[in-house]
N, C-alpha and C positions, 0 to 999 in steps of 0.2 A: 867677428873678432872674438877670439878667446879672452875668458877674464881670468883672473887669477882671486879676486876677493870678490865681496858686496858690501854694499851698505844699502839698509831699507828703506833709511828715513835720512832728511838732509842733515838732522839736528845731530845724527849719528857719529862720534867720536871715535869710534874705532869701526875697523871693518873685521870683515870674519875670512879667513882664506879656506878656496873651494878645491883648495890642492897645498901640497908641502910647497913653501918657498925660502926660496935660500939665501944667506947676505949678499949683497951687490944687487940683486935680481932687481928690473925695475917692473913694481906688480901695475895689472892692469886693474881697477877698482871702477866697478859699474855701480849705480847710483841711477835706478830706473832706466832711462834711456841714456843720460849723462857717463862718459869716461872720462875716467883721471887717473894717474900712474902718482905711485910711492915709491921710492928706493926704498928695497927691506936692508934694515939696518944689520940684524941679527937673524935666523934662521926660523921660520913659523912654522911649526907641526898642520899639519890639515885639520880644518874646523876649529882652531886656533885663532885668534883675536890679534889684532895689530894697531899701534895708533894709525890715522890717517891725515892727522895734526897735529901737532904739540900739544901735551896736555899736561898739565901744572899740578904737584902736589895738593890732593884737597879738593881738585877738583868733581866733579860726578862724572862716571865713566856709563855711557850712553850707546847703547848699542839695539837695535831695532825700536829707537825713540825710545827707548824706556829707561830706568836712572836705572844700572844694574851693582852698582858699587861706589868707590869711592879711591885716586889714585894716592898710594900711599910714599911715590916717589913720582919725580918729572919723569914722564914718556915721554920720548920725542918719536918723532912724524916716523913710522918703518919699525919703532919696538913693538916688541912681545908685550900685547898686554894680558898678565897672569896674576897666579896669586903671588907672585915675588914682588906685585908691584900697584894691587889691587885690595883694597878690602871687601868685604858684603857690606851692603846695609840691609839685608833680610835676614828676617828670623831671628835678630839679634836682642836678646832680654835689658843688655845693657845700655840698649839706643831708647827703649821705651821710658815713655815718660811717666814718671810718677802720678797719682789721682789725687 
């Protein structure tokens, strides 16, 4: 079966697509040996980032188990998740804690 995204790790909030996908498209999402399908909401560029559940302002955006940012609006299940909608929390001078 062809896939259309991945996720690495279960804990993984968004998936990555392994080709361009387009709104309507229902993507196929593999997850080791597990499939599951998203409606893409809006249109994902390849190697591009999509939720693959609803994710809430604030919350940490989690992509191969790792905390990779932070969302800075609600994504639902099939958005683009980018910097429209994404902060860092790396490298950042103003997240560090004072001594």
């Amino acid at each position: 079966m062809a896939i259309d995204a991945i996720l690495l790790k279960a804990t993984d909030n968004v998936a990555t697509a392994v080709q361009d996908l387009q709104k309507g498209q229902t993507a196929v999402v593999r997850l080791e040996r597990d499939i599951s399908t998203v409606i893409i909401q809006e249109n994902i560029p390849y190697g591009h980032k999509f939720a693959c559940r609803p994710i809430n302002s604030g919350d940490n955006i989690i992509k191969y188990g790792e905390v990779i940012g932070r969302a800075t609006a609600v994504i639902s299940a099939g958005c683009h998740a980018h910097v429209q909608n994404i902060e860092s929390l790396r490298g950042r001078g103003d997240l560090r804690r004072e001594s």
